[in-house]
N, C-alpha and C positions, 0 to 999 in steps of 0.2 A: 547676564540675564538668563540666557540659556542653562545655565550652569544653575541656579536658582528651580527652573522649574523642571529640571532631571531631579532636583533633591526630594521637591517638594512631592515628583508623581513615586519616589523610591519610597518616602513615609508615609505616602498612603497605602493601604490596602487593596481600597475600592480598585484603583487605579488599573490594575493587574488585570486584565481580559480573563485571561485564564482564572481569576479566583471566583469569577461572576458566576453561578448555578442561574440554569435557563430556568423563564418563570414559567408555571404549568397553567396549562390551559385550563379554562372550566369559570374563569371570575364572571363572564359574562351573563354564562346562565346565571349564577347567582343572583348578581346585580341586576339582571330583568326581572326575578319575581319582586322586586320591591319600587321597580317601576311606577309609577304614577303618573296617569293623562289629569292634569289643568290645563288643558287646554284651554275649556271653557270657564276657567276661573277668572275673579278679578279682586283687585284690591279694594280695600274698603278704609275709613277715614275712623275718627276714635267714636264715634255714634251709629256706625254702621253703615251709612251710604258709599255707596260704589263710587271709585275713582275713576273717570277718563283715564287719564293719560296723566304718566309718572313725571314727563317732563316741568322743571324748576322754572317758576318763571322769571326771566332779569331783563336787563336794561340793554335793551341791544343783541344782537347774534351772539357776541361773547363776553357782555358785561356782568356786572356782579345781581345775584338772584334779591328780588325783591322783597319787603318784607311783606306783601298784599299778600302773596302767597301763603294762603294758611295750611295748605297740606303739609308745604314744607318744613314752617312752624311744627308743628305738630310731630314729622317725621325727626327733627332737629331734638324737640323737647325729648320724645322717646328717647335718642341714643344719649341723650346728656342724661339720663336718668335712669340708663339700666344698672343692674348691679353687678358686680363680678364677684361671685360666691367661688 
């Protein structure tokens, strides 16, 4: 087994410390001017009314989600009906 994952770290590349180039500083500034505070946002249902709370409702602490739940209807239909272009 040993002998397997000596082969395996010799055909990789990655593997090698030394072939690793240190990443340069600077991503952060980047990624903070595109920052975004929602803080005060909220979600909203396909009519526009504001959601409470994302949680699924079911049967029990950890049974299966019911179907009264129409957010989650609705959240369910969406993903069965986006496209992959």
């Amino acid at each position: 087994l040993l002998g397997l994952l000596g082969l395996a770290s010799a055909a990789c590349p990655f593997a090698d410390p030394g072939a690793l180039h240190a990443r340069q500083d600077g991503g952060e500034d980047i990624l903070a001017s595109y920052k975004v505070d929602d803080s005060n946002g909220y979600f909203t249902d396909d009519v526009g009314g504001q959601i409470a709370e994302q949680d699924s409702l079911r049967a029990g602490s950890r049974g299966p989600t019911l179907l009264e739940d129409f957010i989650f209807r609705q959240k369910i239909t969406h993903f069965d009906h986006e496209r992959v272009c």
